[in-house]
Every structure is written in C-alpha cells, then in structure tokens.
C-alpha positions in Angstrom: -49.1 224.6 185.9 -51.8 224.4 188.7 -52.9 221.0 190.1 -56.2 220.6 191.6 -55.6 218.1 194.5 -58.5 216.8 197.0 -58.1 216.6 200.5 -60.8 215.8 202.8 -63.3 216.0 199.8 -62.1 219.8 199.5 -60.2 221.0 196.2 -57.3 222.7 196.7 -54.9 224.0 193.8 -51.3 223.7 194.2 -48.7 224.8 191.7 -46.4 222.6 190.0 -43.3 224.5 191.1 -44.4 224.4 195.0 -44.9 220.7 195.3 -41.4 220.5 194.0 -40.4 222.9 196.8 -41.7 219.7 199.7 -39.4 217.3 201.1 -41.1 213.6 200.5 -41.2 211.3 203.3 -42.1 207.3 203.5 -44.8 206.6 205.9 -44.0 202.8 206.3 -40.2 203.7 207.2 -40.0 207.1 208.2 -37.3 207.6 205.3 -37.0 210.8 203.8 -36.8 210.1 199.7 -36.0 213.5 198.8 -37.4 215.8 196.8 -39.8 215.8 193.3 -37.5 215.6 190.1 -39.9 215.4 187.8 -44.2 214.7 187.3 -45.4 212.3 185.4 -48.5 213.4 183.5 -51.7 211.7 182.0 -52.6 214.1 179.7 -55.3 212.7 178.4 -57.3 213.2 181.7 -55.8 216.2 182.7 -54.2 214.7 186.4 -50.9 214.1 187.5 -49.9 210.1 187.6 -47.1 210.1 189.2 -43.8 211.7 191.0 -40.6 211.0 190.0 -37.9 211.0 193.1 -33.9 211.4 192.6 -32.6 207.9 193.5 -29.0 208.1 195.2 -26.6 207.1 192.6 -24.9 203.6 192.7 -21.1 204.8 192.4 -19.6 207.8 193.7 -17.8 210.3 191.5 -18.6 211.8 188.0 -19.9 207.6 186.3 -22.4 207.4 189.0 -25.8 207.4 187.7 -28.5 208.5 189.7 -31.6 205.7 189.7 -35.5 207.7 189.8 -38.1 206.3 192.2 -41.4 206.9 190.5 -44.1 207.0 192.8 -47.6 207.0 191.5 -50.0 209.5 192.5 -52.2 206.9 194.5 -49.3 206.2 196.8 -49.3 210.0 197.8 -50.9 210.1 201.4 -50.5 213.4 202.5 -49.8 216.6 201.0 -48.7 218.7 204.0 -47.1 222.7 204.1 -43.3 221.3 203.9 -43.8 217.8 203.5 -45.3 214.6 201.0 -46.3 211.5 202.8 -46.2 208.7 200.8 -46.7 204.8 201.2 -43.8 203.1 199.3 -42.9 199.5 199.8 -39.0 199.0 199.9 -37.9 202.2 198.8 -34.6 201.7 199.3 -34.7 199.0 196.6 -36.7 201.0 194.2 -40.1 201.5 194.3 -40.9 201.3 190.6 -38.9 202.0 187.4 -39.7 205.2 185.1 -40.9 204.3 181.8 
C-alpha cells in the first residue's frame, strides 16, 4: 500500500512497508518509542488515522504482555529519511489505548 503524505504543501507517496522501516521519536521528550507495529486505517476516506507503537511489556519473561501506544496521524510532526517525529504527551504512561 502507498500513502500519499503532504509536507510543505507537496505530496509525497510513501509505502506502507517503508514507514514501518523509521525509528519513531517524541519531540516533547526526546524519547525514542520504537518502531510502527501496525496502521490504523479510515477506510472510508482513504487516509491513514493512526500508528500503532509496540509498548514495552509490564513483566518480564514469557506472561508479559506488551501494551500498544496508538498515536493518531495528527500527532505525526515529521516524516524524516530514518526517523518519525511525533508530539505525544506522557508517552511513557500511554499515549492512548487501541480500540
């Protein structure tokens, strides 16, 4: 799947599979949250609504459960070469919970 993204008012198509490939990064904290797990998608319009982030798990060993941080697409500042710039408030206690 390609995504048509707009940066400085200029479309730019990005695949699925190479957005998955970018480390993602918190602007407010300087945190790095990992990488994509899984895209939301409003179907209905056609747009990605979110990215879903691998949350580090609460126990260690084979019961942990690994928590998602779901970030919506709005909270997305930059889309660099390597890297995904987002704005999330208190990452570290989960940003939002998937639906």
């Amino acid at each position: 799947m390609v995504e048509h993204i707009h940066i400085s008012g200029v479309i730019h198509m990005i695949k699925i599979s190479d957005l998955r490939m970018r480390e993602i990064v918190n602007v407010q904290d300087g945190r790095r949250l990992g990488l994509i797990k899984d895209i939301d998608l409003d179907l209905e319009n056609g747009r990605i609504s979110a990215i879903v982030l691998a949350g580090s798990s609460r126990m260690l060993g084979f019961f942990g459960r690994d928590e998602e941080i779901v970030v919506p697409w709005e909270k997305i500042v930059k889309i660099g070469v390597d890297v995904i710039l987002v704005e999330v408030p208190n990452a570290g206690e989960r940003f939002s919970a998937r639906r």
